[in-house]
C-alpha atoms as one frame of an Amber mdcrd trajectory, in Angstrom:
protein
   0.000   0.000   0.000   2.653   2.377   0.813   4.434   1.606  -2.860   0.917
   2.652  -4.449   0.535   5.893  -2.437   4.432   6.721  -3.653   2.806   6.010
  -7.389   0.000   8.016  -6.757   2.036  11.267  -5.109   4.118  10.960  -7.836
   1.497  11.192 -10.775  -0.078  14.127  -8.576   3.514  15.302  -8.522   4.177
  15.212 -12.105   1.505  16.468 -13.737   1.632  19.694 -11.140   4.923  20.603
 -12.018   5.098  20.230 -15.478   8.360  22.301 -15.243  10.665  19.755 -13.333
  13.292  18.805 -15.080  13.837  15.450 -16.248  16.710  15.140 -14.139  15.284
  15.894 -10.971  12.705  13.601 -11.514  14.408  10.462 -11.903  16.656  11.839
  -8.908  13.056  11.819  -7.202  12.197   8.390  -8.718  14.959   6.964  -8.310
  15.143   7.366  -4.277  11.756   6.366  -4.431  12.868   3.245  -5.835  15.395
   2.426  -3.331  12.764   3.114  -0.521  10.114   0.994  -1.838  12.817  -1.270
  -2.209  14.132  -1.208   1.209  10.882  -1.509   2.761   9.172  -4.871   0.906
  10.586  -8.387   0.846  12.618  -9.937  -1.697   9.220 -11.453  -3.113   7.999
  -8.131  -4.270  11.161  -6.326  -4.530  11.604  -6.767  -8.080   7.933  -6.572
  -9.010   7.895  -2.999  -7.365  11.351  -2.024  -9.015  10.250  -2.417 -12.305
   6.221  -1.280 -12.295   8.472   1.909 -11.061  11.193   1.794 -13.995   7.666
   1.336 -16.238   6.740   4.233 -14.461  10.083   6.530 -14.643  10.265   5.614
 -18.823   6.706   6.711 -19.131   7.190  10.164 -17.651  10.509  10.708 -19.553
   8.505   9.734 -22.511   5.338  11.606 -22.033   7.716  14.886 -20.714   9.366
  14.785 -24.639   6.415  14.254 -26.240   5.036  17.327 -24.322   8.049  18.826
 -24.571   7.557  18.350 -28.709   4.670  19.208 -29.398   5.196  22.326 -27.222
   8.222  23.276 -29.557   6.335  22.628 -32.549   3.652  24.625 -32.064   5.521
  27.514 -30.801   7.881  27.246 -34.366   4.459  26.847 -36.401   1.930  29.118
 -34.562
């Protein structure tokens, strides 16, 4: 339960602060990840590891597509 509250702050975190850097995020993520893994069993370690890599590549990739489109319409517009 505490894993899927981290998830859920950090959606809520992400799409407030749609200027983070991607940097600081996976600096965020990435302690999140040790954390989560720290606190579960082996069991669940690596299930919890990688539904939070999953999560860390989707945010990169939704921040460039953003990022993009945002670029793209500035140039064109």
């Amino acid at each position: 339960m505490r894993v899927l509250f981290g998830l859920l702050g950090n959606i809520i975190n992400f799409y407030l602060n749609f200027s983070m850097k991607i940097s600081s995020l996976t600096k965020t993520l990435v302690s999140v990840i040790t954390e989560a893994a720290n606190r579960t069993n082996v069991r669940n370690q690596y299930y919890n590891t990688m539904l939070l890599m999953l999560f860390i590549f989707a945010n990169v990739g939704i921040r460039l597509l953003l990022d993009n489109s945002v670029r793209t319409n500035r140039n064109f517009g």
